[in-house]
DOTOR-783624 format. One record per residue (C-alpha): x, y, z; residue in three letters. Coordinates in pm, whole numbers. Layout:
<sites>
      x      y      z   r
      X      Y      Z ALA
...
</sites>
This chain:
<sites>
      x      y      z   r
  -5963  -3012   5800 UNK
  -6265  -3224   5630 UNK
  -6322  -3059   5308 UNK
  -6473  -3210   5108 UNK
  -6280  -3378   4819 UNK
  -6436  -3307   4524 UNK
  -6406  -2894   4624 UNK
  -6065  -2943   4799 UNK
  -5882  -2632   4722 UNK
  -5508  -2770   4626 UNK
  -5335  -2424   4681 UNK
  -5474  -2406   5063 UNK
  -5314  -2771   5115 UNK
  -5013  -2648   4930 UNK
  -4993  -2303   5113 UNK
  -5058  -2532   5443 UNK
  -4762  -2730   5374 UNK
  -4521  -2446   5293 UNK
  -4649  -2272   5633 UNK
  -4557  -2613   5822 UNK
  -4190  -2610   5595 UNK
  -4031  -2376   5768 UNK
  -4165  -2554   6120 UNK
  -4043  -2912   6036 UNK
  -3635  -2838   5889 UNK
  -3708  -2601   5613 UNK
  -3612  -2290   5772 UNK
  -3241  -2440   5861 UNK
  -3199  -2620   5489 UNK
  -3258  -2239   5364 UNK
  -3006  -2085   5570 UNK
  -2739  -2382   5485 UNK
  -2803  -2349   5125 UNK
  -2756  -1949   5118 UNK
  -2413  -2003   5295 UNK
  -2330  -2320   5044 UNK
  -2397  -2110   4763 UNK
  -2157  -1844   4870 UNK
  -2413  -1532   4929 UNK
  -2267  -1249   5110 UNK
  -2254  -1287   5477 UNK
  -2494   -987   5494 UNK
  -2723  -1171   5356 UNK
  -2703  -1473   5483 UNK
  -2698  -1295   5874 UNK
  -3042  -1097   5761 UNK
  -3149  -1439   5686 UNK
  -3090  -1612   5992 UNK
  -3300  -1306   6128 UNK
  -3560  -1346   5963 UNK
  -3639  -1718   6100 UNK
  -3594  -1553   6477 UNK
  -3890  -1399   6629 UNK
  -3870  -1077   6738 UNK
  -3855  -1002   7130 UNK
  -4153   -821   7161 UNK
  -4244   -544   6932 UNK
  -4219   -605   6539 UNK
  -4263   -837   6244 UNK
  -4061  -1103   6106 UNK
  -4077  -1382   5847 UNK
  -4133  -1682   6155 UNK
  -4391  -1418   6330 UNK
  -4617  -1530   5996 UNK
  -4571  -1927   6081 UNK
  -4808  -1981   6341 UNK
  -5068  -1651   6238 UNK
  -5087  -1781   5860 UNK
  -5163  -2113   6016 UNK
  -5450  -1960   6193 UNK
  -5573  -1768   5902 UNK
  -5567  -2142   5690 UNK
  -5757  -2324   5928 UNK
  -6045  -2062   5900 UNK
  -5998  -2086   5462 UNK
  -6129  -2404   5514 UNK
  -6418  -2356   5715 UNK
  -6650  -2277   5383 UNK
  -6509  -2607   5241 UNK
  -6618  -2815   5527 UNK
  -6869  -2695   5821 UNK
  -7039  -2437   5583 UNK
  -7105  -2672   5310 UNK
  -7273  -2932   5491 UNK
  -7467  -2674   5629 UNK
  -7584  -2544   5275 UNK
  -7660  -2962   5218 UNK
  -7887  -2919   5529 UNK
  -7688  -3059   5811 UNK
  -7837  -2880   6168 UNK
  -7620  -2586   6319 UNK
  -7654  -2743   6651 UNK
  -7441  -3073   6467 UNK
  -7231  -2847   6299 UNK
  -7161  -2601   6654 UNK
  -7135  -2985   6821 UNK
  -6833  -3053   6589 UNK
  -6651  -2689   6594 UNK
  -6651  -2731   6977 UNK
  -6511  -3079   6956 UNK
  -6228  -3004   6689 UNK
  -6115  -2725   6908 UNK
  -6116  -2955   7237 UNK
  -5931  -3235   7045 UNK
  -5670  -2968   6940 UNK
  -5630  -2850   7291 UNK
  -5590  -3202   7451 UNK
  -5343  -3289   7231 UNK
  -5163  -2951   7260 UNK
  -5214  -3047   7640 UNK
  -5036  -3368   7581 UNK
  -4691  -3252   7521 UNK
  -4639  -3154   7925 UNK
  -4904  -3365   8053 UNK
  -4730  -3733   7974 UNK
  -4390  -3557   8204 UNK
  -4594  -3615   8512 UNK
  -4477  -3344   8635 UNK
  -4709  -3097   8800 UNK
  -4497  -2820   8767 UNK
  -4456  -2850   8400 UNK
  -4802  -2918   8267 UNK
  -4893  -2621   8031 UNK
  -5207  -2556   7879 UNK
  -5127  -2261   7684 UNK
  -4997  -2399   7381 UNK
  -4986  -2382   7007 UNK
  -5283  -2616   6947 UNK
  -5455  -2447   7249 UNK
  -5458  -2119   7058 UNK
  -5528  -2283   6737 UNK
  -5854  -2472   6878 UNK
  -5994  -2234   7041 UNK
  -5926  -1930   6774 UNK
  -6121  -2186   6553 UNK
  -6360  -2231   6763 UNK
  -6418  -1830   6748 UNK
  -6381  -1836   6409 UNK
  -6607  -2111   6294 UNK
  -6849  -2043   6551 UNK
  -6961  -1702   6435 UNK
  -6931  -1815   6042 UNK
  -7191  -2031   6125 UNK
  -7454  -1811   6290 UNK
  -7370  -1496   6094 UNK
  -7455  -1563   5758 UNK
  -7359  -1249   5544 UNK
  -6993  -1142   5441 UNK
  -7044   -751   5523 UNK
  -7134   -875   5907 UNK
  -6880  -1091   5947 UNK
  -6592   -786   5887 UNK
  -6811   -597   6105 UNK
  -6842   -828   6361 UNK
  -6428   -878   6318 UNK
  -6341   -517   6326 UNK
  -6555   -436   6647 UNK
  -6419   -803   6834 UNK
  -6072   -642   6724 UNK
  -6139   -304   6921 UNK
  -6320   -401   7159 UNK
  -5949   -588   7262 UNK
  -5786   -295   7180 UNK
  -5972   -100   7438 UNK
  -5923   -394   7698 UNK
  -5593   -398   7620 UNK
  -5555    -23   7697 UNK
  -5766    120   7941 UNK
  -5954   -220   8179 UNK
  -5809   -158   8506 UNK
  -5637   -446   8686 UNK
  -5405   -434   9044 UNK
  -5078   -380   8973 UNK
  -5126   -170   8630 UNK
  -4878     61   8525 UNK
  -4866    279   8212 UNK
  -4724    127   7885 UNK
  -4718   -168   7753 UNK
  -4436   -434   7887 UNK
  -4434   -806   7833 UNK
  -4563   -813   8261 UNK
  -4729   -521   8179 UNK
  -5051   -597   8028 UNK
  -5418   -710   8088 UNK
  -5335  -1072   7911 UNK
  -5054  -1096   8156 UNK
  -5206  -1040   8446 UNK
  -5507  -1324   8354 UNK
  -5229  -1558   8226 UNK
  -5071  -1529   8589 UNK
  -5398  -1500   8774 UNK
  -5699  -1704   8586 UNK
  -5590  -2111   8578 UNK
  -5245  -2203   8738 UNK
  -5001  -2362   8477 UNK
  -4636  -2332   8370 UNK
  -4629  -2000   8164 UNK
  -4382  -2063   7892 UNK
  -4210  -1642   7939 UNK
  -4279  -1711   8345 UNK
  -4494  -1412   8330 UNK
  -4733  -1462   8065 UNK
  -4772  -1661   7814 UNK
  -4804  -1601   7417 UNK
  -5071  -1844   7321 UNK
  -5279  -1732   7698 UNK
  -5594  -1693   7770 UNK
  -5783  -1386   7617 UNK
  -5520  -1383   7299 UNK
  -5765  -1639   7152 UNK
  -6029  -1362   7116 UNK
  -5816  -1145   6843 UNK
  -5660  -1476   6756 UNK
  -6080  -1560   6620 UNK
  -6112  -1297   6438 UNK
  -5762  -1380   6213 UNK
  -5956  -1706   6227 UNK
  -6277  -1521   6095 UNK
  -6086  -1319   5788 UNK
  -5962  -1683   5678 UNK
  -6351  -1767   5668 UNK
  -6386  -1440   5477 UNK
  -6139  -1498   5198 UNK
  -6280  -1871   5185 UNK
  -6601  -1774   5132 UNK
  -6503  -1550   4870 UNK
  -6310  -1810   4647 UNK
  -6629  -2084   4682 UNK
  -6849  -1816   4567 UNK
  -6671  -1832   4249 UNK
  -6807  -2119   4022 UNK
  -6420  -2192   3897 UNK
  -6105  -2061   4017 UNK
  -6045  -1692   3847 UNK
  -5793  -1397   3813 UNK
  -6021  -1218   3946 UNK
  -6063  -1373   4294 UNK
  -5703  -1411   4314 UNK
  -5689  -1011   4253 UNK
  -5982   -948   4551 UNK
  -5744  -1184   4764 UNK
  -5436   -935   4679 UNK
  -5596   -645   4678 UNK
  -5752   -742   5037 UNK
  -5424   -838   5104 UNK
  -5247   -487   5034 UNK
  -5542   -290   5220 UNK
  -5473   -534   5525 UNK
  -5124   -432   5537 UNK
  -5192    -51   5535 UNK
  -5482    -80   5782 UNK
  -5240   -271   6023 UNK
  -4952    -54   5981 UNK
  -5166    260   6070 UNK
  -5327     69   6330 UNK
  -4968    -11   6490 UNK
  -4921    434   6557 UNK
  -5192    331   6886 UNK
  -5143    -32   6951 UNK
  -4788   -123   6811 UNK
  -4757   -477   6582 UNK
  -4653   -739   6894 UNK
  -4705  -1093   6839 UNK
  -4687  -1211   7214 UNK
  -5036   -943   7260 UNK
  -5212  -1101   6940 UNK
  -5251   -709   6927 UNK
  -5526   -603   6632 UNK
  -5245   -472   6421 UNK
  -5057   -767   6432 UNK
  -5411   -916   6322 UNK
  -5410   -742   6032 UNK
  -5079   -741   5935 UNK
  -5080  -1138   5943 UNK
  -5407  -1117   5746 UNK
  -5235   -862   5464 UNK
  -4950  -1117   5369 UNK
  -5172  -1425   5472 UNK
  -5418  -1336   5188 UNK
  -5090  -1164   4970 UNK
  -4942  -1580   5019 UNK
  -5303  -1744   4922 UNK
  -5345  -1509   4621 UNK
  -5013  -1610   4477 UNK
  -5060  -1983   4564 UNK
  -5471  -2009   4462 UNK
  -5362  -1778   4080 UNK
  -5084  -2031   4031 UNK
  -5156  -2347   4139 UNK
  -5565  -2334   4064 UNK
  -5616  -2052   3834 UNK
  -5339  -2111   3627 UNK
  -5386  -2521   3663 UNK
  -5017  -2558   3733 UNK
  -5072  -2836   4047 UNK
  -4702  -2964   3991 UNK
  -4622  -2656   4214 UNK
  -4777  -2820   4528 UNK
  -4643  -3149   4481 UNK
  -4350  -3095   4715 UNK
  -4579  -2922   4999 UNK
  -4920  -3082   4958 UNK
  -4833  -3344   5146 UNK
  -4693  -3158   5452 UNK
  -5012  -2969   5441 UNK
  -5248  -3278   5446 UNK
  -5113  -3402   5744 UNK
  -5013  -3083   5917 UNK
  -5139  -3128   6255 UNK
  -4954  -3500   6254 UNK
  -4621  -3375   6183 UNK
  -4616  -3088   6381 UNK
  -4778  -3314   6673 UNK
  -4459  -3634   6571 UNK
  -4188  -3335   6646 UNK
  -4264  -3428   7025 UNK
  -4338  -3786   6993 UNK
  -4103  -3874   6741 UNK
  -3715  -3853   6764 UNK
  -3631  -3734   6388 UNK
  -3320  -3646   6476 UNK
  -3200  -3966   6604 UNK
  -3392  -4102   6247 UNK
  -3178  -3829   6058 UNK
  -2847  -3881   6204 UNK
  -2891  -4260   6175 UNK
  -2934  -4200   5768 UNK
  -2702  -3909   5737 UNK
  -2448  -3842   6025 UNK
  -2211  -4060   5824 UNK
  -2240  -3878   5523 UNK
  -2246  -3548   5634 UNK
  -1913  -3678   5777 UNK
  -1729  -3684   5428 UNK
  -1835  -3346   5363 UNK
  -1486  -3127   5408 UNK
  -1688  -2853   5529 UNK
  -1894  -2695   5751 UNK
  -2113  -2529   5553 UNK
  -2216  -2877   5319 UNK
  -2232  -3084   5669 UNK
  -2490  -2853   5802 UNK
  -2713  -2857   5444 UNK
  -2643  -3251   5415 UNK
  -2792  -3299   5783 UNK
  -3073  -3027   5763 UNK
  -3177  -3162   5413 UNK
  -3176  -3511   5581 UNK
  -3408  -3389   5883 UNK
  -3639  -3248   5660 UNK
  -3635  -3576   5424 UNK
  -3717  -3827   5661 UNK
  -3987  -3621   5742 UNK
  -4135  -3560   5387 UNK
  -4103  -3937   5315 UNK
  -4274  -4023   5573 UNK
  -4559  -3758   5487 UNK
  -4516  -3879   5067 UNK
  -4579  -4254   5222 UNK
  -4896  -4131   5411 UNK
  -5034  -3887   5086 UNK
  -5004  -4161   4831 UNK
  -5209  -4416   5069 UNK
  -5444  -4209   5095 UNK
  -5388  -4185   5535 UNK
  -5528  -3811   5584 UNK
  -5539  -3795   5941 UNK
  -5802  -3524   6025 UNK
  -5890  -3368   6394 UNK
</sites>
């Protein structure tokens, strides 16, 4: 993101970086320490659960990673494209660099197969794909529709306008229900551009998933625009975020009854259930870390969060677990248990990682797509 410095909101870099935590080691350092500290196996199994994704229908904890970091990237749109737009820099600039963002994010999403040079495992429907181009929603219609009360609008309709799609657009081969093979975004995945399909039959991050995937985009731009509207950081913000939070959770739970919460779909209730404990998440982090002025609270994910895109990009290019084990195999060695070897050598992964990142923070190397 290019905010600008001087209105850089430190909780949305923080909130980044704990979003990228659990991507990058943090979610396996958890899950050793629970079983180092002796909590019930119960616990500890529920745990390990909750940093699965579910098989199709349902919410867990990792089913937030990738939607909050959605949500995030559209936060930050008031802070950067709007704003030089209010200093009088043209929309056609401005829609110029949206589009190229996106198309950066997608080529280097693209280059994770493409460097194999292997036809048959070049895949274009990534992580970065869906990120770009939900942006590219996202951004795009913050910057031609100018009012708050529009932009919901314009979210809500986008949202069942897929939901009808979804349900009733005829396509060869439809049956009734929903299955994983079973759906409209299925049958484009298989049928629009030939590529490797990560489920062989669809694929999550696929073609016409970017369109609900926008509009999460689009309620980050909301909640932005609400917090630079406020002169200072306030409770009161920070209660709007919650509040908006809370009414996102109920409108996506009774939205589930016709179009159930399934990640793989992008389906509106999942939407809005992302967006409920997205906003919950920023609410907590913008009331402690800016409202309350406490900005030692960041200072362990700040960093991850400046350079989010680079770390989560290194995790193909980069062998940090060759780096890890080369630092802390030897140690974790000594350990007379299990339990300690697998916290010594998750902690380590997720170390080497974070130094890195500290190195790259204090020098001021922001890398920005």
């Amino acid at each position: 993101m290019a905010e600008d410095s001087k209105t850089r909101l430190m909780s949305l870099d923080a909130l980044r970086g704990f979003d990228m935590f659990w991507i990058i080691g943090g979610a396996g350092l958890v899950s050793a320490l629970a079983r180092v500290c002796g909590l019930p196996e119960g616990w500890t199994e529920t745990l390990d659960l909750q940093f699965t994704h579910v098989t199709w229908e349902g919410f867990r904890f990792f089913d937030l990673i990738f939607p909050l970091f959605v949500f995030l990237s559209g936060v930050a749109v008031p802070f950067s494209v709007l704003s030089k737009r209010g200093r009088g820099d043209s929309v056609a600039k401005l829609q110029f660099g949206i589009v190229k963002r996106s198309l950066v994010l997608v080529a280097i999403g693209l280059s994770f197969s493409v460097f194999r040079f292997d036809p048959s495992m070049v895949r274009l429907y990534t992580v970065l794909y869906l990120i770009g181009m939900a942006y590219m929603i996202g951004a795009s219609l913050a910057l031609h529709i100018t009012r708050i009360r529009r932009l919901f609008i314009t979210g809500i309709l986008i949202l069942v306008g897929y939901h009808l799609a979804m349900m009733f657009l005829p396509y060869p081969g439809r049956e009734a229900g929903l299955t994983p093979a079973n759906n409209l975004a299925a049958w484009i995945d298989r049928n629009l551009i030939p590529t490797n399909l990560y489920r062989t039959v669809y694929d999550p991050e696929g073609t016409i998933r970017v369109i609900p995937a926008g509009v999460l985009c689009l309620f980050g731009v909301i909640a932005g625009l609400r917090i630079k509207a406020n002169a200072k950081p306030s409770w009161r913000c920070a209660g709007e975020l919650a509040a908006a939070g809370l009414i996102a959770l109920i409108a996506g739970w009774l939205w589930s009854f016709s179009f159930p919460i399934i990640k793989d779909l992008w389906s509106p209730s999942f939407i809005l259930w992302s967006a409920g404990w997205a906003l919950l998440l920023l609410a907590i982090f913008y009331g402690v870390i800016d409202v309350l002025g406490l900005r030692w609270m960041g200072f362990f994910f700040v960093p991850i969060g400046m350079n989010a895109i680079v770390i989560y990009a290194s995790q193909w290019y980069v062998p940090w677990g060759g780096i890890r084990d080369f630092f802390f195999s030897g140690f974790a060695g000594t350990m007379g248990s299990d339990d300690w070897k697998q916290l010594v050598m998750s902690g380590g992964l997720l170390a080497v990682q974070w130094a890195l990142l500290f190195w790259m923070h204090r020098q001021r190397i922001h890398v920005r797509v």
